[in-house]
Backbone bond lengths (Angstrom), bond angles and torsions (degrees), N, CA, C in turn:
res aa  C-N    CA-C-N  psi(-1)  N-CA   C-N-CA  omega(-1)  CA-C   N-CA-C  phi
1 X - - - 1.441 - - 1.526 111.70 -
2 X 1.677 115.26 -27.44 1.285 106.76 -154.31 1.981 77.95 -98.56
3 X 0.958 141.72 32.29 1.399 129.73 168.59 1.433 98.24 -128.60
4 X 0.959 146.35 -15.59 1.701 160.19 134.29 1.449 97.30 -16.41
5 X 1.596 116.17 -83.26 1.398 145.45 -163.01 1.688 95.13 -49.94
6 X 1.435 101.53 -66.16 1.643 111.67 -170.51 1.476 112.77 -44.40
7 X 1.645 116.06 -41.99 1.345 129.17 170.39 1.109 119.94 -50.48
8 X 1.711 118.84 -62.68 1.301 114.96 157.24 1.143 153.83 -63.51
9 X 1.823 97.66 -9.41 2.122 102.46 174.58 1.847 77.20 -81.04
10 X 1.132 135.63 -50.63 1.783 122.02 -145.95 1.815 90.34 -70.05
11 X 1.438 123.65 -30.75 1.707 107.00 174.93 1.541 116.01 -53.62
12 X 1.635 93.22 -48.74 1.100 97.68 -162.02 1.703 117.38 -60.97
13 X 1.295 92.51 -31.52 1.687 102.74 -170.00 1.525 99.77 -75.83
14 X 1.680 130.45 -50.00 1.308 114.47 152.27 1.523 129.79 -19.34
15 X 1.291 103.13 -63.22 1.714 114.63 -164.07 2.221 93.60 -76.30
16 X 1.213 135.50 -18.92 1.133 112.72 155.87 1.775 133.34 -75.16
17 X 1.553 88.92 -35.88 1.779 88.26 171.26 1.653 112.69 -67.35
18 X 1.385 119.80 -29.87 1.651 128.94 165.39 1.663 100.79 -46.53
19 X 1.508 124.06 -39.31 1.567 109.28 -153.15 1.483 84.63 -110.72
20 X 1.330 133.38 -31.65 2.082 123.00 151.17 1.543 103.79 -32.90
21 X 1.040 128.64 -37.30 1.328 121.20 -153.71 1.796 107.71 -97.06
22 X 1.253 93.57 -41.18 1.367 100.41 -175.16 1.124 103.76 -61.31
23 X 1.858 123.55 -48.02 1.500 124.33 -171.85 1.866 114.73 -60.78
24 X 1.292 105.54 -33.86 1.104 131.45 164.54 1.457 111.56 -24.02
25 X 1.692 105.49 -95.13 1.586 123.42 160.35 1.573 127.14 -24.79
26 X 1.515 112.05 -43.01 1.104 133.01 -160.25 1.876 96.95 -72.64
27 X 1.446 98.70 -33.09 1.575 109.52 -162.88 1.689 96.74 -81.30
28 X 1.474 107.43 -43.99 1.543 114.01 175.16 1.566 105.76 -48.32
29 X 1.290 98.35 -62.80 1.588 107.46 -151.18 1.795 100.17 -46.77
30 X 1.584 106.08 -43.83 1.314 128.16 -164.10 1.887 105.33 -43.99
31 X 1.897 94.82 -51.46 1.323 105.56 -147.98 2.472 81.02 -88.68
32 X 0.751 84.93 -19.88 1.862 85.56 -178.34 1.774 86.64 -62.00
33 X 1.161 123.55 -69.97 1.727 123.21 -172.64 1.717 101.40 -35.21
34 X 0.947 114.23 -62.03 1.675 131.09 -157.20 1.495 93.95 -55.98
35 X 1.363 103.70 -67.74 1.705 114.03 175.11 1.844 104.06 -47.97
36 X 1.118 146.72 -15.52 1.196 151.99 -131.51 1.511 105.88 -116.63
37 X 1.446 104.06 -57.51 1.333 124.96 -175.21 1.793 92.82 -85.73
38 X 1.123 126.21 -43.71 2.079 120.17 -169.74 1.417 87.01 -67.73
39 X 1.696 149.27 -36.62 1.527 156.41 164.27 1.865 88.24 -45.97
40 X 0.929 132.98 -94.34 1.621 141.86 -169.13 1.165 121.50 -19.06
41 X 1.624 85.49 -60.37 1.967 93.55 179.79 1.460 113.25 -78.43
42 X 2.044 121.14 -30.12 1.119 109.49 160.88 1.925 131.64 -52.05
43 X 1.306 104.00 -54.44 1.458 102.92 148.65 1.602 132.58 -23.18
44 X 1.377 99.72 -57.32 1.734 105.55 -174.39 1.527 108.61 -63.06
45 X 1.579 107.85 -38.37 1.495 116.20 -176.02 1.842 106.42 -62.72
46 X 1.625 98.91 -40.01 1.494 92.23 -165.60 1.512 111.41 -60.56
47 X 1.696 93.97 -44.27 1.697 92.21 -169.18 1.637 110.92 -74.50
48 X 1.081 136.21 10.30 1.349 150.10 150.43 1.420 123.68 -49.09
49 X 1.900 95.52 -58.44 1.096 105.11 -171.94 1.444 115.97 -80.62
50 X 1.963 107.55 -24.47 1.099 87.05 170.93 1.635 133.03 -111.71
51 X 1.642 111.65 28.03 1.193 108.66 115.33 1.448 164.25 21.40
52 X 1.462 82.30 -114.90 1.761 117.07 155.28 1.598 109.10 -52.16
53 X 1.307 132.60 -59.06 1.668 140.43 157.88 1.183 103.17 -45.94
54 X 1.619 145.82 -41.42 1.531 130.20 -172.81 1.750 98.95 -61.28
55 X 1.683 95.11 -62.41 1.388 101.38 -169.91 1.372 133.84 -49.98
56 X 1.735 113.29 -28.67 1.462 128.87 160.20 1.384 107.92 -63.80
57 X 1.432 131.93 -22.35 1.492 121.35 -174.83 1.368 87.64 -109.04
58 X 1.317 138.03 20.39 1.862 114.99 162.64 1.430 86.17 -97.93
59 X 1.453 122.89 -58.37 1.664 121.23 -163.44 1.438 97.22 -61.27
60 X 1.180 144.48 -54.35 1.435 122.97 176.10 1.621 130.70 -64.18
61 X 1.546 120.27 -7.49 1.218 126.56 117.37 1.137 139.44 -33.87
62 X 0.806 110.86 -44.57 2.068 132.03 175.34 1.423 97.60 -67.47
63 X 1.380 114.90 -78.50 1.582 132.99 -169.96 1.959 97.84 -48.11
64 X 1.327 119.69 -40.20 1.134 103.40 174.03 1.410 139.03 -69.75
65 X 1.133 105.36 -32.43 1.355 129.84 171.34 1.582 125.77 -67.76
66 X 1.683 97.27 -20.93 1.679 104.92 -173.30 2.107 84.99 -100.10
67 X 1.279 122.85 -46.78 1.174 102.16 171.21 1.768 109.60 131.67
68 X 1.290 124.94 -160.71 1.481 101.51 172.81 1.576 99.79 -101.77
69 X 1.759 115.67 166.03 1.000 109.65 -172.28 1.968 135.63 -55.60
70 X 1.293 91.46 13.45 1.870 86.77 154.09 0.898 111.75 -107.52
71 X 1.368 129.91 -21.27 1.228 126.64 179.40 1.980 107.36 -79.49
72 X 0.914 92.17 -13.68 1.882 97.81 178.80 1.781 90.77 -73.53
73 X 1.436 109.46 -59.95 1.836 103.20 -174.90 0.932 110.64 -47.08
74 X 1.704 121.41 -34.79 1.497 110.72 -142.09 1.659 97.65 -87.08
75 X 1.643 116.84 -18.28 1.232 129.77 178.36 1.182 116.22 -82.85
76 X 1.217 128.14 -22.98 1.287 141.87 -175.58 1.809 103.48 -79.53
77 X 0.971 111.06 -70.02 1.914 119.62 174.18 1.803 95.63 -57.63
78 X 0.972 127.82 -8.92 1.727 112.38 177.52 1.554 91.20 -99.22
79 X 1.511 132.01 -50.23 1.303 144.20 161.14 1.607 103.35 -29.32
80 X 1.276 142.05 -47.67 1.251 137.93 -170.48 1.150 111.18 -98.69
81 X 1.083 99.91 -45.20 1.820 95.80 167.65 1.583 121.06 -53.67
82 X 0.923 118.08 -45.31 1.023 130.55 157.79 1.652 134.30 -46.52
83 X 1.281 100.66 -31.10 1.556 111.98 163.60 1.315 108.15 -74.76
84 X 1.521 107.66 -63.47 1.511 100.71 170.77 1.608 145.16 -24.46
85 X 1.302 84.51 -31.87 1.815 108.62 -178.40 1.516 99.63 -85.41
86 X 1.206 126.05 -34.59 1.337 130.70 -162.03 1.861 101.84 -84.78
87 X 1.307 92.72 -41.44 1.740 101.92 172.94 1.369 98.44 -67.70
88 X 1.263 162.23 -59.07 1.418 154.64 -119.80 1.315 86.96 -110.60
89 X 1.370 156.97 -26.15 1.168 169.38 -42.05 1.807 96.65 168.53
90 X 1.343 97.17 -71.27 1.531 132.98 170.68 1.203 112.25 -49.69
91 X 1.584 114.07 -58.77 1.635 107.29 -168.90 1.634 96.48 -90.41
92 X 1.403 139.86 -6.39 1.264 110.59 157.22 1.741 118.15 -71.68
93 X 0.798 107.12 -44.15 1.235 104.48 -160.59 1.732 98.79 -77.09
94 X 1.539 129.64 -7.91 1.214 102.26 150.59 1.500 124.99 -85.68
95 X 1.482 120.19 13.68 1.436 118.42 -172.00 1.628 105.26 -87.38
């Protein structure tokens, strides 16, 4: 009887460090999700932001290339003039 007993306090004491352990994991696994999803949405924010940063470095591409603002007029009246020519251009050659 008394090797019966011994069998069953050492299961039993097995089968509690088994359910320490499980609760254990359960707490990991929990806080791994949490950490998982605040990773996701940080992600979503980054590629948002950089985005928003691509698009500020195409228009300041742009802005560089057109020049400082006299040089924007001075491109702008060569820009129209230039249409102009392209329109007069147009209606001859549909006449």
């Amino acid at each position: 009887m008394k090797d019966a007993s011994t069998l069953i306090s050492g299961i039993y004491y097995k089968v509690k460090l088994l359910v320490d352990h499980n609760k254990r994991l359960t707490l990991e696994i929990e806080s791994l999700k949490h950490q998982n999803l605040k990773l996701k949405n940080e992600l979503i924010s980054q590629d948002e932001l950089l985005q928003k940063l691509q698009m500020e470095f195409d228009e300041l591409k742009i802005n560089k290339t057109i020049g400082s603002d006299e040089d924007r007029e001075k491109n702008l009246v060569v820009i129209d003039e230039l249409v102009r020519r392209i329109d007069k251009s147009l209606n001859l050659l549909n006449k």
